[in-house]
Residue frames relative to the residue before (quaternion, step in Angstrom):
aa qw qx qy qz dx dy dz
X 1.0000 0.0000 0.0000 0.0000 0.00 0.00 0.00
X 0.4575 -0.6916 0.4861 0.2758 3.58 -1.25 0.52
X 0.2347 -0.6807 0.6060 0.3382 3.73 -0.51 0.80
X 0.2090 -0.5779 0.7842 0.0859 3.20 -1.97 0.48
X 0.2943 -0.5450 0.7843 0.0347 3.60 -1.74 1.33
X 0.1339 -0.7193 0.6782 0.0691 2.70 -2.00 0.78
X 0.1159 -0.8166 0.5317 0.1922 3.71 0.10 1.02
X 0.5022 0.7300 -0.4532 -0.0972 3.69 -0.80 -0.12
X 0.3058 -0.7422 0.5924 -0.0678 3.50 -1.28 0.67
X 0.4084 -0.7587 0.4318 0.2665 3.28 -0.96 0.66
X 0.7978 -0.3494 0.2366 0.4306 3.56 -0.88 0.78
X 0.8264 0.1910 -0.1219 0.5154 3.46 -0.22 1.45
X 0.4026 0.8167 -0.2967 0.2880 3.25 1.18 -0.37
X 0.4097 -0.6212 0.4921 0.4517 3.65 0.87 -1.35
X 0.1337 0.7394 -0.6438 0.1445 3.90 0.65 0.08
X 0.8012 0.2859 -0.2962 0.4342 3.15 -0.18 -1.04
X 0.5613 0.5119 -0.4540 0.4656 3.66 0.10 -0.89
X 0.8027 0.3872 -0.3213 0.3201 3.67 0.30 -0.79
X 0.5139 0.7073 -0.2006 0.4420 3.17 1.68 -0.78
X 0.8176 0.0796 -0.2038 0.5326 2.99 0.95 -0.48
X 0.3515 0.5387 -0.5763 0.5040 3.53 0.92 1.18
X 0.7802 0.3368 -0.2741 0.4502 3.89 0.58 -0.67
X 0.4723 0.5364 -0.4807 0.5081 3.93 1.40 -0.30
X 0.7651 0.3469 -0.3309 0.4299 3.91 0.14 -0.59
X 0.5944 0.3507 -0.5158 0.5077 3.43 0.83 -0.06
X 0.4427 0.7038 -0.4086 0.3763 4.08 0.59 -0.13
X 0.7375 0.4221 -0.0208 0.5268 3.17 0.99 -1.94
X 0.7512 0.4284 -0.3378 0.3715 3.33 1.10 -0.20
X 0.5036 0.5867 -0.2176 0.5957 2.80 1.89 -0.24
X 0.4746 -0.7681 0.3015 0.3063 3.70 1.44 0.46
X 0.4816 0.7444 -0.3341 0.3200 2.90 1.04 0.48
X 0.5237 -0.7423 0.3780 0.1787 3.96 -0.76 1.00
X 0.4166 0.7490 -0.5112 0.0646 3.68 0.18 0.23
X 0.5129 -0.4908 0.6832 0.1709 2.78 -2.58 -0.06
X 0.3495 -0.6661 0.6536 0.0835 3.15 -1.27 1.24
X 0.1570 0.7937 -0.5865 -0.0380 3.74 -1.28 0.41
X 0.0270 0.8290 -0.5578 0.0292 3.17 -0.12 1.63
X 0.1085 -0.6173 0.7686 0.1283 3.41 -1.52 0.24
X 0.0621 -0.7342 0.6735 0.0582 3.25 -1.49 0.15
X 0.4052 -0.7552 0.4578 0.2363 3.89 -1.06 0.26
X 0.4790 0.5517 -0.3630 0.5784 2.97 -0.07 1.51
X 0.3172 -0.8512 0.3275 0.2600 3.62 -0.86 0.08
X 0.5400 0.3735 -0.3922 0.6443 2.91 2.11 1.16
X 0.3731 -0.7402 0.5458 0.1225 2.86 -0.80 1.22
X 0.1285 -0.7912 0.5746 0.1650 4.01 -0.08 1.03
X 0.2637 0.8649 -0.3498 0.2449 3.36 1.14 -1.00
X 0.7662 0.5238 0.0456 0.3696 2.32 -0.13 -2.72
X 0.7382 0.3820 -0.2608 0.4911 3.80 0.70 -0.78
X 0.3328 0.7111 -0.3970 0.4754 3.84 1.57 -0.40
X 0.8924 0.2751 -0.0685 0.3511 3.02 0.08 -1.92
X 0.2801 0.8202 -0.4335 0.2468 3.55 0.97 -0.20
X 0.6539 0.3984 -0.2923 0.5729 3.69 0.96 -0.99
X 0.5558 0.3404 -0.5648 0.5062 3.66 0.09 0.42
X 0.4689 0.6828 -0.5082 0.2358 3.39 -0.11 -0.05
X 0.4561 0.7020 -0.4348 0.3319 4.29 -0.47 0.82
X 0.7195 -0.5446 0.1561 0.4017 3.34 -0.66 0.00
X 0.3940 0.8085 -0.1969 0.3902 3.09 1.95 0.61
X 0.7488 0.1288 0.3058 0.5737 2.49 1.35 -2.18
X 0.0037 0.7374 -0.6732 0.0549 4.06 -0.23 1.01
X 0.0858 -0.6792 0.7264 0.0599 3.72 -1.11 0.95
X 0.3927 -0.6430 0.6523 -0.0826 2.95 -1.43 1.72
X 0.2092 0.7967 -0.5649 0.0491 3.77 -1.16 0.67
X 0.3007 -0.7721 0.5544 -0.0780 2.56 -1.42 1.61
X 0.3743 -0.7530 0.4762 0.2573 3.25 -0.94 1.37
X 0.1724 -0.7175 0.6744 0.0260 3.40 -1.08 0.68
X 0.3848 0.6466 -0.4689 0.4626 3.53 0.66 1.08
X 0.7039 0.2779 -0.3550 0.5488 3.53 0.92 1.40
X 0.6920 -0.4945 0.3373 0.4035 3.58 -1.34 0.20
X 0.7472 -0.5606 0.2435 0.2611 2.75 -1.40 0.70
X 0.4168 0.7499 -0.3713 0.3551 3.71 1.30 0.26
X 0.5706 0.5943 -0.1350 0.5505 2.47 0.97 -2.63
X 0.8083 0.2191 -0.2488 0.4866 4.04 -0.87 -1.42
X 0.5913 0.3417 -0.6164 0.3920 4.04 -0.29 0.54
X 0.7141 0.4072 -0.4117 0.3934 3.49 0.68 -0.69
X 0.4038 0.6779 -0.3759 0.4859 3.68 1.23 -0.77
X 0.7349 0.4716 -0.2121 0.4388 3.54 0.18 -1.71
X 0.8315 0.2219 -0.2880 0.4201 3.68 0.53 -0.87
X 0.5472 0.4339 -0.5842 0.4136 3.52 0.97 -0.08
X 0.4899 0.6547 -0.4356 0.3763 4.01 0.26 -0.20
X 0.8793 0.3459 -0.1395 0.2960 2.98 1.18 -1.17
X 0.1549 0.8212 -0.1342 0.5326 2.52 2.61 -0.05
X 0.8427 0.0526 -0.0137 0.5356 3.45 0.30 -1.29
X 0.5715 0.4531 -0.5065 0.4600 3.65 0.90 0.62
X 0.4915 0.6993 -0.3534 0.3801 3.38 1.09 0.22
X 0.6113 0.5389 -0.1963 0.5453 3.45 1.62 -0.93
X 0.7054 0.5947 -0.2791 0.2660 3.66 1.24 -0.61
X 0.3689 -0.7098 0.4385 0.4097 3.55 1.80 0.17
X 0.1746 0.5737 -0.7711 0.2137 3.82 0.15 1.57
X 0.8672 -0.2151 0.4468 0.0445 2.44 -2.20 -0.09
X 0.3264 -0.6219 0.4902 0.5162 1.82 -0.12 -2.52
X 0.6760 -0.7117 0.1709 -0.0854 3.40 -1.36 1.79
X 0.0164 0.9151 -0.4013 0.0366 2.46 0.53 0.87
X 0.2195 -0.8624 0.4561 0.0122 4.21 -0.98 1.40
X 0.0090 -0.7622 0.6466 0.0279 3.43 -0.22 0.99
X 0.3218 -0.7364 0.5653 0.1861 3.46 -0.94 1.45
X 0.6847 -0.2611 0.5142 0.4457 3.12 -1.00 -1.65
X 0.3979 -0.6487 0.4065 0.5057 3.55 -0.31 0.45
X 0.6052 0.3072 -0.3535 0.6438 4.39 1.10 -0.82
X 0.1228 0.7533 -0.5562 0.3288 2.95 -1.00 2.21
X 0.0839 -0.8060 0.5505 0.2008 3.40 -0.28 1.14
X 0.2618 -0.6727 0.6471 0.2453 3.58 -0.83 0.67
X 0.5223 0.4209 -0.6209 0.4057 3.82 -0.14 0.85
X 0.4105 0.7588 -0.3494 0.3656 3.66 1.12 0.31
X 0.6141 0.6834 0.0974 0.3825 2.56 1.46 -1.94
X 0.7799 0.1399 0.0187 0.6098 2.97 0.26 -1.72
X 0.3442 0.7073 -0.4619 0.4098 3.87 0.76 0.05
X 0.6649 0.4142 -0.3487 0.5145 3.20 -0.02 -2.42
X 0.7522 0.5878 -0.2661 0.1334 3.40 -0.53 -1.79
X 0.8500 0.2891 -0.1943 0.3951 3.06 1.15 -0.47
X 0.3227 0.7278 -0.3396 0.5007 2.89 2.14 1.29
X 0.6512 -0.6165 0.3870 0.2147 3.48 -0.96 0.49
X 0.6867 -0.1722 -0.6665 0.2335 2.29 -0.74 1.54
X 0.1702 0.7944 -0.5137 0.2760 3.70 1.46 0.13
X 0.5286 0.6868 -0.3716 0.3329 3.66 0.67 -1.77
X 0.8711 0.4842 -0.0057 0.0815 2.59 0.30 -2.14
X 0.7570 0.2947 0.1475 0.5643 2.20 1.96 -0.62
X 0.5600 0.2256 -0.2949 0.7406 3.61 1.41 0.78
X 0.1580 -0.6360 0.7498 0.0915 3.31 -1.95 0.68
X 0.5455 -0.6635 0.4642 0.2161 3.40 -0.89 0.59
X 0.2573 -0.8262 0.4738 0.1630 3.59 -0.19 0.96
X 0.5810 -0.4136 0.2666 0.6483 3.40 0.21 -1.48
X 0.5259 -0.5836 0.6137 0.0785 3.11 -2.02 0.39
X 0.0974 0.8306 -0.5125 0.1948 3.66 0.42 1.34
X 0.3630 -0.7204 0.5908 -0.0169 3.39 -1.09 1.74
X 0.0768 -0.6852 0.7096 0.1450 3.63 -0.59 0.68
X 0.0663 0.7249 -0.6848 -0.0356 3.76 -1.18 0.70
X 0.2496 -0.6968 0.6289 0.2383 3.81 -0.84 0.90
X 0.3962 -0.8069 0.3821 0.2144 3.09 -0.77 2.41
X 0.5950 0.4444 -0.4874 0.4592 4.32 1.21 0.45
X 0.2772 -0.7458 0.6028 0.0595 3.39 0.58 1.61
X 0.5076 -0.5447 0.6231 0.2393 3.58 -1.47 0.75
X 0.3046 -0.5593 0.6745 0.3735 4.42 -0.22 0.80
X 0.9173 0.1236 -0.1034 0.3641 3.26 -0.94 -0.98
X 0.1077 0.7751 -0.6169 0.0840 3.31 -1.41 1.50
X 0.6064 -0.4922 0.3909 0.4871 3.52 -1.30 0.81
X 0.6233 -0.5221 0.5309 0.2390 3.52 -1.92 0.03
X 0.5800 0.4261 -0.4375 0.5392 3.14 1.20 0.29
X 0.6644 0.5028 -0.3233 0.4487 3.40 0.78 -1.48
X 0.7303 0.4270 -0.3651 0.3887 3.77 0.72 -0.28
X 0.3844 0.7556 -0.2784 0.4515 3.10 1.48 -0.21
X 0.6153 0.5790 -0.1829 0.5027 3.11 0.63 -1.75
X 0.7613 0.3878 -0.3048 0.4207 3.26 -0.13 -1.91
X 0.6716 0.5927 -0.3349 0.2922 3.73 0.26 -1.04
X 0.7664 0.4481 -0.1904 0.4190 2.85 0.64 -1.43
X 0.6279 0.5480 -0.2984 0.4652 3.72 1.21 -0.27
X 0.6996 0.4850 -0.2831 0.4418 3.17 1.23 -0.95
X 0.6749 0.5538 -0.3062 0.3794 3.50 1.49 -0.39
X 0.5784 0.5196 -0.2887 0.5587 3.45 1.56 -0.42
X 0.5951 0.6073 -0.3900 0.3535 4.23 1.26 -0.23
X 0.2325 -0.7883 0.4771 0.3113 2.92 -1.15 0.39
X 0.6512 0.2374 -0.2252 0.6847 3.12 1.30 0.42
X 0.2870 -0.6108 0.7187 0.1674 3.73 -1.37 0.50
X 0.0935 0.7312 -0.6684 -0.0995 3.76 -0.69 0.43
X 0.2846 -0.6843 0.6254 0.2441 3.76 -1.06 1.27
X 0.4021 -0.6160 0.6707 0.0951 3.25 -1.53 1.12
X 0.8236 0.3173 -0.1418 0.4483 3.73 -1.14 0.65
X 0.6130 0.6829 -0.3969 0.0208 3.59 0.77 -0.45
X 0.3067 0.5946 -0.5212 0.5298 3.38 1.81 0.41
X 0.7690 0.2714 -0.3438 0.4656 3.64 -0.18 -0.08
X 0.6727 0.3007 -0.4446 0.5093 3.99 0.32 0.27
X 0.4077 -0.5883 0.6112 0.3378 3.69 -1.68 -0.36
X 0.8417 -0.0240 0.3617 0.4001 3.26 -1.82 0.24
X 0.8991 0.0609 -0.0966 0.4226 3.64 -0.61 -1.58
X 0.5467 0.5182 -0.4907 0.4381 3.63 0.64 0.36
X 0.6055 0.6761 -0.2181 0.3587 3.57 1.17 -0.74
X 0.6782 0.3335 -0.1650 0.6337 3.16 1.81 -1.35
X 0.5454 0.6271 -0.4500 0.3267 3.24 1.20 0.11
X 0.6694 0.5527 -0.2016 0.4536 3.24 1.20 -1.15
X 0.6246 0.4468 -0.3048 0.5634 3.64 1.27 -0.71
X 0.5228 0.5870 -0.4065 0.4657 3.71 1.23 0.22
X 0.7305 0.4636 -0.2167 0.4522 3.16 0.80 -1.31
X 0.6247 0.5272 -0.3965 0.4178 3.67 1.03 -0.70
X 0.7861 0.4790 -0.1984 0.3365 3.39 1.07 -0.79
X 0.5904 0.5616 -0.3512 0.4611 3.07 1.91 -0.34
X 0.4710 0.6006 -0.3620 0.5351 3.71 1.84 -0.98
X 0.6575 0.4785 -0.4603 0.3561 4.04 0.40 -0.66
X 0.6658 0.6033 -0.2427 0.3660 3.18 1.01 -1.64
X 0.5460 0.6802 -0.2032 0.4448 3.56 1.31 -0.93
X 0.7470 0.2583 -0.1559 0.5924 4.05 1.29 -1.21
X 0.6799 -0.5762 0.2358 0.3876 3.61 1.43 -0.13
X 0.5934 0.7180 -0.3075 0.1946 2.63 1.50 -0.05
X 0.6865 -0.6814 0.1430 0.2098 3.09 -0.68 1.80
X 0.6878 -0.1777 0.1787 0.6808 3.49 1.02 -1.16
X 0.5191 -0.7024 0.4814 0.0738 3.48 -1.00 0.45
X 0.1763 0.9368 -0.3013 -0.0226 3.56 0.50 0.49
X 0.2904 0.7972 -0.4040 0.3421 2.80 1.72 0.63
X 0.1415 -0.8399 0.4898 0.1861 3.58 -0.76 0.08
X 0.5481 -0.6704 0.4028 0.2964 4.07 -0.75 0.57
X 0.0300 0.6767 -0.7240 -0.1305 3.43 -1.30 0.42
X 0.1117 0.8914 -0.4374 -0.0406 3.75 -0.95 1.33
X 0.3269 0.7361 -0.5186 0.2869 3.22 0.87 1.17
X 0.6946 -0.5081 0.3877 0.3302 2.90 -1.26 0.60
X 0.5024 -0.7163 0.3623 0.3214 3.59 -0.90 1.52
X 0.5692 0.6093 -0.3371 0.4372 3.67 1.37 -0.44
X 0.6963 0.3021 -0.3274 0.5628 3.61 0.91 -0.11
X 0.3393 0.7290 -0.5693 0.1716 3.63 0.50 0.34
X 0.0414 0.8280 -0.4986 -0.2533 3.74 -0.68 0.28
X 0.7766 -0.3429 0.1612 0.5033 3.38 -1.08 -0.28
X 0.6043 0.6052 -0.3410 0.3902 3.51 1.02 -0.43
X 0.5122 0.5737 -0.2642 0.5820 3.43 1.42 -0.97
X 0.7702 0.2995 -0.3500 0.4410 3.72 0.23 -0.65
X 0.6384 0.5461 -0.4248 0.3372 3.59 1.05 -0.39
X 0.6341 0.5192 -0.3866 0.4230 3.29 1.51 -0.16
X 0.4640 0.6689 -0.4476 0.3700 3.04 1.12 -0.23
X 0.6780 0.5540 -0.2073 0.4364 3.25 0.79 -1.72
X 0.8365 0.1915 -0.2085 0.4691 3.24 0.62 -0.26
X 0.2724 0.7578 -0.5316 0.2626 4.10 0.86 0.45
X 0.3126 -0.5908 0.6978 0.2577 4.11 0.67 -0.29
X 0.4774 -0.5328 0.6847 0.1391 2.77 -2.44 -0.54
X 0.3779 -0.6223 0.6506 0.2159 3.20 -1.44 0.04
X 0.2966 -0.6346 0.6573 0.2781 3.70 -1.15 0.20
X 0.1172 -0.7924 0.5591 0.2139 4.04 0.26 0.49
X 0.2237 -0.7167 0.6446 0.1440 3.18 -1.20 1.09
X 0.1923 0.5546 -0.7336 0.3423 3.62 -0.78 1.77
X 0.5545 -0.4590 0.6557 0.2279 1.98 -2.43 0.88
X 0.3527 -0.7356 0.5742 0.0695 2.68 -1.80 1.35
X 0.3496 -0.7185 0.6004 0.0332 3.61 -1.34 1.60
X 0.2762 -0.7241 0.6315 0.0242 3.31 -0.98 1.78
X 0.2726 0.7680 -0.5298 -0.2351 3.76 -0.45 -0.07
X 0.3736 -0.7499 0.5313 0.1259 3.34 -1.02 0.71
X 0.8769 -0.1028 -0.0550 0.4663 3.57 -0.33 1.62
X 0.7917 0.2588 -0.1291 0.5382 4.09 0.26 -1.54
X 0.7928 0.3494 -0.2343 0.4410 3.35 -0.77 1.09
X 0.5690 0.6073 -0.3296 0.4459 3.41 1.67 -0.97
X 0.5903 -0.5732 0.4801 0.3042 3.63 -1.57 1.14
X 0.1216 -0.7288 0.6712 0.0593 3.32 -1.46 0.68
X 0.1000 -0.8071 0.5147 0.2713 3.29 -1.32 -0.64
X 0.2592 -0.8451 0.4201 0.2054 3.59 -0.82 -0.09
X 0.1083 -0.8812 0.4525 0.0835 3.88 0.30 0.68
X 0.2227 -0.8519 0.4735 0.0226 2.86 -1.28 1.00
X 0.1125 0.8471 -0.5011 -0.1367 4.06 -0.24 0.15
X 0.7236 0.4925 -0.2493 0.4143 3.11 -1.39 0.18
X 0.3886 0.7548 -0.4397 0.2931 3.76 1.64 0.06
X 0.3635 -0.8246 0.4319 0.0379 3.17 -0.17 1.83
X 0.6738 0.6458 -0.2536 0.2541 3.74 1.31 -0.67
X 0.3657 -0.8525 0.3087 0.2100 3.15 -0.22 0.66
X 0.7550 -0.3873 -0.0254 0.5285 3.94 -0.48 1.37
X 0.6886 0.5552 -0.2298 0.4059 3.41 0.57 -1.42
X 0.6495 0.3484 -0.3298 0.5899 3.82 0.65 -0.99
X 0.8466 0.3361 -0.3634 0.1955 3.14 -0.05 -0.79
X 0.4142 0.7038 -0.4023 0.4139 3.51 1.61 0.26
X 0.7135 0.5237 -0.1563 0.4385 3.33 1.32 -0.99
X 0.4493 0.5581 -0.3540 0.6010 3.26 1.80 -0.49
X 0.7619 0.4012 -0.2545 0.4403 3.76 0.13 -1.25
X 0.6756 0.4607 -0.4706 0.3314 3.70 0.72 -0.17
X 0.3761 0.6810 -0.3918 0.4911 3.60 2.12 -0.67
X 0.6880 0.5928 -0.3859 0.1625 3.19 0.37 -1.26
X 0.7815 0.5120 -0.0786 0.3476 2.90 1.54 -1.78
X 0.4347 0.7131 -0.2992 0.4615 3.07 2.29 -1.25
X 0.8263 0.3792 -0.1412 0.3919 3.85 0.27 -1.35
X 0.2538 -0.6270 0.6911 0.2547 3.47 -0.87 0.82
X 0.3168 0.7732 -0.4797 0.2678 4.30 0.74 -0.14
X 0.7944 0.3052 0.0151 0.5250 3.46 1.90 -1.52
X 0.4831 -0.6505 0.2676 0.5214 2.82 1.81 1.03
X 0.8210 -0.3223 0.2852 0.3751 3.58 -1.70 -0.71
X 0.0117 -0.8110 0.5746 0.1096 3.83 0.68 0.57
X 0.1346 0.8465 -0.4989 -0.1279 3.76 -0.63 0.49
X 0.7632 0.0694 -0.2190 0.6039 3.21 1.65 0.46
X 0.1954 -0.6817 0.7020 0.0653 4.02 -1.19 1.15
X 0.3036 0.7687 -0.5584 0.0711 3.46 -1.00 0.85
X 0.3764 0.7125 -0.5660 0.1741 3.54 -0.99 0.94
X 0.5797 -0.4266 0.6106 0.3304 3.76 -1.35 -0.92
X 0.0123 0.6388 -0.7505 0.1690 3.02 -1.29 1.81
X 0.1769 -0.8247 0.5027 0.1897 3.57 -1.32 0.00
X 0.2257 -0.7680 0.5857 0.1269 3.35 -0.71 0.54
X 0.8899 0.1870 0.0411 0.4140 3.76 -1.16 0.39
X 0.4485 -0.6030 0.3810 0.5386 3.49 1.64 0.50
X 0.5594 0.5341 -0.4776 0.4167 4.35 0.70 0.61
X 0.5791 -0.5738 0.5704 0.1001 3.58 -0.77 1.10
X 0.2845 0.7251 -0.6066 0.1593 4.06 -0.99 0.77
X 0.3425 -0.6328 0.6757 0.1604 3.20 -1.04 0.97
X 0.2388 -0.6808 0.6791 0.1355 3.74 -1.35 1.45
X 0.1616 0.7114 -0.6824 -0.0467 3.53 -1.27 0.11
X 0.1356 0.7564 -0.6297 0.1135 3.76 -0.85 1.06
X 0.1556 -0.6861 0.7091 -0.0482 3.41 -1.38 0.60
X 0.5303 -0.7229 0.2019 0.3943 3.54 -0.63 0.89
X 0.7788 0.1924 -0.3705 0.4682 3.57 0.66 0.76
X 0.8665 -0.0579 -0.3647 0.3360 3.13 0.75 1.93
X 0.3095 -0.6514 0.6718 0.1694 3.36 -0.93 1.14
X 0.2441 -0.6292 0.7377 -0.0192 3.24 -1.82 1.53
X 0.2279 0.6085 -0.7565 -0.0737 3.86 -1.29 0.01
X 0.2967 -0.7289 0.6150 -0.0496 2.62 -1.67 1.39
X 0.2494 -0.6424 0.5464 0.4760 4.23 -0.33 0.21
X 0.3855 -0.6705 0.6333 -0.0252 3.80 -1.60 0.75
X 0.2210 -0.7184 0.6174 0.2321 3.78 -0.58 0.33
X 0.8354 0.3797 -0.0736 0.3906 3.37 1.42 -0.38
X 0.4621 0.6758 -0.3999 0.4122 4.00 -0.20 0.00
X 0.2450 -0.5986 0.7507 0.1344 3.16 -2.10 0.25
X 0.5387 -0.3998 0.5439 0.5041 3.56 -1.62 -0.55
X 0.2266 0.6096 -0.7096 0.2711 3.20 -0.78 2.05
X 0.0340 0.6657 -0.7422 0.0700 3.60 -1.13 0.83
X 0.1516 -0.7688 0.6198 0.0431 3.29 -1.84 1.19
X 0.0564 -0.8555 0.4975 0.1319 3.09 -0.11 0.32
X 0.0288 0.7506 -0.6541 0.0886 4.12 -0.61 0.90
X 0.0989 0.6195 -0.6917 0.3578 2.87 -1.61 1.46
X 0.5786 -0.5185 0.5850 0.2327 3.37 -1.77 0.13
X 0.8666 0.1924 0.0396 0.4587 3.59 -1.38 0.28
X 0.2013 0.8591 -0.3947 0.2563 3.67 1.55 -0.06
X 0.0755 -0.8205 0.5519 0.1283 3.65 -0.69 1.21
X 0.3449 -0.7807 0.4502 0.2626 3.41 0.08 1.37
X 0.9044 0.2582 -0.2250 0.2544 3.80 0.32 -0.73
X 0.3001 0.6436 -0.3950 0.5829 2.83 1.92 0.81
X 0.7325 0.4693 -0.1741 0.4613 3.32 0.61 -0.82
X 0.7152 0.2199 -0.4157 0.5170 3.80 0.98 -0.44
X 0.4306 0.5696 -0.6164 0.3319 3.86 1.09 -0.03
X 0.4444 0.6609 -0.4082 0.4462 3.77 0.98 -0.93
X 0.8408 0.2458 -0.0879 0.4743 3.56 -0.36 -1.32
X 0.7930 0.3489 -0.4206 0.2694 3.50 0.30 -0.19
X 0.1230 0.7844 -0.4981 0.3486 3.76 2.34 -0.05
């Protein structure tokens, strides 16, 4: 049978950065796989991230996730359907960070899926300078992922201390307690992703999952995540850094809890990524003027007057 990973993380987290710290230890370990990303939104930035794994190793596979939640389970399992025929390895899914994992473990235990994937592990990126205050959904989210992991891996912890670390493993556990979830058996890796060695990733590879018992949270329309996409974003790094801190400063643009894309400066290419307590640019061999912007309650045309000023 083909194992299948599940990477996910709430919005900002590091998925990808990790994703493609644990695909090359995969590949170095000779091993064949398949990437499946989706992202929310109808550009997938992701998708351009990962592109350099690409070879006779590695084939990244993308699913749009620009419909309800019907439409992308069936989406999700035909995909998986026909990455099954391609002689991986093994598979490895980055969702969206606003992810239901009954999605997940659902498909899988459908015909002919069953038959024909095994469940590897179930790995949670959390960034260990947890935001204190988060919407009820966005805590939701986090919980409900961290209960189904078999590992939590903290993202960033060279940049937080000690008490921000136990802070954040506080908050995950107080957000479980909140949906019901009984006990938590998930367990933490916090070193710093630069000292990881091969042994660290073999545990990864092998950590399983958890089925999290929580109560599950339907919302229906007010409150539900959105996004807003941009192309063609003509500004160059600096302005547009200042645009994205507005974003976050002003409730005016509803609840922005993540901006991410590619701006350039000086004819040089950079991938932006910020969350409301931090904006990264990074240089990029790749990208265009794209910016996403995802959040709750989200005034889209407030928000491109904003960016297009």
């Amino acid at each position: 049978m083909i194992k299948i990973d599940l990477i996910t993380g709430f919005l900002g987290s590091g998925k990808t950065t990790f994703l493609l710290k644990y695909a090359r230890y995969l590949m170095q370990k000779g091993l064949k796989i398949g990437i499946l990303e989706y992202d929310y939104g109808a550009v997938n930035i992701d998708m351009m991230l990962l592109s350099e794994l690409r070879g006779t190793q590695c084939e990244v596979e993308m699913l749009a996730a620009a419909c309800d939640s019907d439409c992308l389970q069936r989406r999700f399992k035909t995909k998986l359907i026909a990455m099954a025929m391609s002689g991986y390895d093994r598979i490895i899914v980055e969702p969206s960070g606003i992810f239901d994992m009954d999605m997940f473990f659902d498909s899988l235990r459908e015909e002919p899926l069953e038959n024909w994937y095994e469940i590897g592990s179930v790995i949670t990126i959390v960034n260990a300078n947890l935001v204190e205050k988060m919407t009820k959904e966005a805590d939701y989210i986090l919980a409900s992922q961290a209960s189904c992991a078999g590992c939590v891996v903290l993202s960033r912890t060279q940049l937080s201390t000690p008490e921000n670390i136990e802070n954040t493993k506080k908050h995950i556990a107080n957000a479980a307690e909140k949906i019901h979830c009984k006990k938590l058996l998930t367990t933490y890796m916090e070193k710093s992703w630069e000292d990881f060695t091969d042994k660290d990733y073999e545990y990864l590879m092998n950590s399983g999952y958890h089925i999290g018992d929580y109560m599950k949270v339907i919302t229906e329309g007010k409150g539900e995540f959105s996004s807003v996409n941009f192309l063609d974003i003509k500004d160059e790094v600096p302005v547009l850094k200042e645009k994205i801190k507005t974003l976050f400063e002003s409730e005016e643009y509803g609840k922005v809890l993540r901006v991410k894309g590619f701006a350039s400066e000086n004819g040089k290419n950079y991938e932006i990524s910020a969350t409301e307590n931090e904006l990264v640019v990074k240089p990029m061999n790749v990208g265009r003027g794209v910016v996403i912007v995802i959040g709750s309650g989200l005034d889209s045309k407030k928000i491109k007057e904003l960016l297009d000023r």
